[in-house]
N, C-alpha and C positions, 0 to 999 in steps of 0.2 A: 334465553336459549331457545332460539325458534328450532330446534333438531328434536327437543324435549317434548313440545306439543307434536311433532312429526310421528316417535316411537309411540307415543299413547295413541293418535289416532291408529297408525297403520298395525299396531299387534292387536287390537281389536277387530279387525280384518284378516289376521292370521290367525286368531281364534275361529270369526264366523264362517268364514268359504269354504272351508275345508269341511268344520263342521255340519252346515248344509248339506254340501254335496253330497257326503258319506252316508248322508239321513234320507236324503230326497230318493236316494238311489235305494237303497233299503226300504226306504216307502212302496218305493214302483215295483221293488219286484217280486214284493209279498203281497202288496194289496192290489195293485194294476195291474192283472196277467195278461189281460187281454193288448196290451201294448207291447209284448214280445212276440215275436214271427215265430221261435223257437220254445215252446213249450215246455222243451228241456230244461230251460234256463230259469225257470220262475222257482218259486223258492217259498214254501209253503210253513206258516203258524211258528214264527222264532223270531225273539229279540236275541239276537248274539250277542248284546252287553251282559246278559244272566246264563242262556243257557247255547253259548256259544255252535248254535244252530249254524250257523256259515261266517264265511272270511270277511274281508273287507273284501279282496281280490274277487273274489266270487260274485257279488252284488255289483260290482262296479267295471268289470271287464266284456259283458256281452251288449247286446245290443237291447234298448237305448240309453242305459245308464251310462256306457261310457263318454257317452255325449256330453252328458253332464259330471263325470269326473274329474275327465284330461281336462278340457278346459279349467275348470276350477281349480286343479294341479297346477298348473302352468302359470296361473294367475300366484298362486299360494308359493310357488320358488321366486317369483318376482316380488311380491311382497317381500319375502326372508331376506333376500338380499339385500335392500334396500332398510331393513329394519338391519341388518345389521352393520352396514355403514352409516346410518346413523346415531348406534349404540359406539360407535367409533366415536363419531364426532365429540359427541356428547364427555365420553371419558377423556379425552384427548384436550376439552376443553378445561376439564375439571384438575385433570394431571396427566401430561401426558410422560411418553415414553417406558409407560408401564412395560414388565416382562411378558403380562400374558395377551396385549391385542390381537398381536399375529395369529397367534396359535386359535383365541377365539374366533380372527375372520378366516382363519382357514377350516376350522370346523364348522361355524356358522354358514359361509358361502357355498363349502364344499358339499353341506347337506342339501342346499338349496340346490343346487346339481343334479345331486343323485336321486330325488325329488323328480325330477324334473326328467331322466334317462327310465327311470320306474315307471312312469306315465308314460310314453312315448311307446315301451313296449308291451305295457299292459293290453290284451284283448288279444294279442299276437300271439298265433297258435304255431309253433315246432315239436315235433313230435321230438327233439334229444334231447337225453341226461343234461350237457354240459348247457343247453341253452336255458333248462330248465334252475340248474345249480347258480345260473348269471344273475337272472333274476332275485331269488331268493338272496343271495351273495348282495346285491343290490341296496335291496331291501335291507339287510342286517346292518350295511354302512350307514344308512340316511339314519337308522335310529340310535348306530354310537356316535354320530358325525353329529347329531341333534342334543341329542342326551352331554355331550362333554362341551360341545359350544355353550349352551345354556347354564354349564357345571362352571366353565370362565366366567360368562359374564356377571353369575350371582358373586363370584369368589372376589371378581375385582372391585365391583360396587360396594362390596362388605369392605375393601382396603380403602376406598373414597367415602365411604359412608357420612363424614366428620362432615365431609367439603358439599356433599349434595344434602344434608338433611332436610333444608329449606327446602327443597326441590321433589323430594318423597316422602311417604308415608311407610316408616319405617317398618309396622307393622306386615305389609304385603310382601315387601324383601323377606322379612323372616319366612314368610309364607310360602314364598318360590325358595329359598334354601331348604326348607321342610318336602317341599313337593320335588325338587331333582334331585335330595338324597332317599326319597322313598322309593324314585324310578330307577335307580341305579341298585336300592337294594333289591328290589324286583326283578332288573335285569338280571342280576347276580343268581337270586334262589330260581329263574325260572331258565338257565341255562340246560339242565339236566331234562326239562319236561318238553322243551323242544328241539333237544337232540337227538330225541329217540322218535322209535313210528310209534302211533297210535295216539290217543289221549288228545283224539282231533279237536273233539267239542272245549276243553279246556283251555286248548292253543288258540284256539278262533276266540272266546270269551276274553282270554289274554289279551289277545290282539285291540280287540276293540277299544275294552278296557284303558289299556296303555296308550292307547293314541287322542285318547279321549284326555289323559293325564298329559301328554306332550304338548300340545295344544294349549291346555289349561294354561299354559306355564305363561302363553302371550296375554293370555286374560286376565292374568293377576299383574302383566305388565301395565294394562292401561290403568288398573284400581292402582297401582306402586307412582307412579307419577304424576304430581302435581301439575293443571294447567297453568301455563306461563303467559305474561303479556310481552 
């Protein structure tokens, strides 16, 4: 199954891009001030994975970081997508006609999308509610649209698990069913903390946090797969 060596290599690449980019640009705009034109934008003595000092949005929307975002975005929906026609092939070869592919590549593709609409208007400054509410609304789908494609693809490998075992390290799969039932119970308890105002630094820590766990999820993909000749 040449599709098997394909998802190992490329969620290893959905792990790192993203992860760079979000890091490099959090580098630049606490430690490199002097590479911002606008003074305003620099962003002084915070790790926002502990003490959620700033957004990901914040670090990544003004000038030069988003230099280094969008592109990395754009690259990072192109991967997903192609990771998840592959995770296609792959089930499809093992058993196909299962109940849940669709629904997995309509969330899977569908986050890669909205991925990809999130970047495009990132840095873009409107002063209205409704353009502001788009965004955010945006945003909230790529990470149920991620969160439940990921929640498919653990649930249906666990129903072929018999048929792939030679092909994976079972241990990892348990690892990613452990890590999207943890993000989903997160999701859940932390509805309440960012539907209200206030409790910014908590929401920003959240943020980071969680997107750091989303991601994870393609890195346990490449340790879950066996190379193939």
């Amino acid at each position: 199954m040449h599709d098997i060596n394909k998802v190992k290599s490329i969620s290893l690449w959905v792990f790192i891009v993203p992860f760079v980019a979000v890091n490099i640009c959090l580098i630049l705009i606490t430690q490199f001030h002097s590479l911002f034109p606008n003074q305003q934008d620099i962003i002084h003595n915070t790790f926002p994975y502990f003490d959620g000092g700033a957004s990901i949005s914040r670090t990544a929307r003004v000038f030069p970081t988003y230099w280094i975002f969008k592109p990395a975005m754009f690259l990072t929906s192109y991967l997903l997508i192609k990771y998840w026609l592959w995770n296609k092939n792959i089930i499809n070869h093992f058993q196909g006609n299962l109940n849940h592919i669709k629904k997995m590549m309509f969330f899977g593709i569908g986050s890669a999308v909205l991925l990809t609409i999130h970047s495009i208007f990132l840095g873009i400054k409107f002063d209205y509610d409704l353009y502001k509410l788009f965004r955010r609304v945006v945003m909230l789908f790529f990470i149920i649209f991620e969160i439940v494609a990921q929640a498919y693809l653990v649930f249906t490998l666990y129903k072929i698990r018999d048929k792939i075992e030679n092909y994976i390290n079972l241990k990892f799969l348990i690892a990613k069913r452990i890590l999207v039932t943890l993000l989903i119970v997160v999701a859940i308890i932390s509805i309440p903390i960012v539907s209200f105002e206030g409790n910014k630094a908590i929401k920003h820590a959240l943020e980071w946090d969680y997107f750091l766990g989303v991601i994870f999820f393609y890195c346990l993909t490449f340790f879950m797969w066996k190379k193939t000749n």
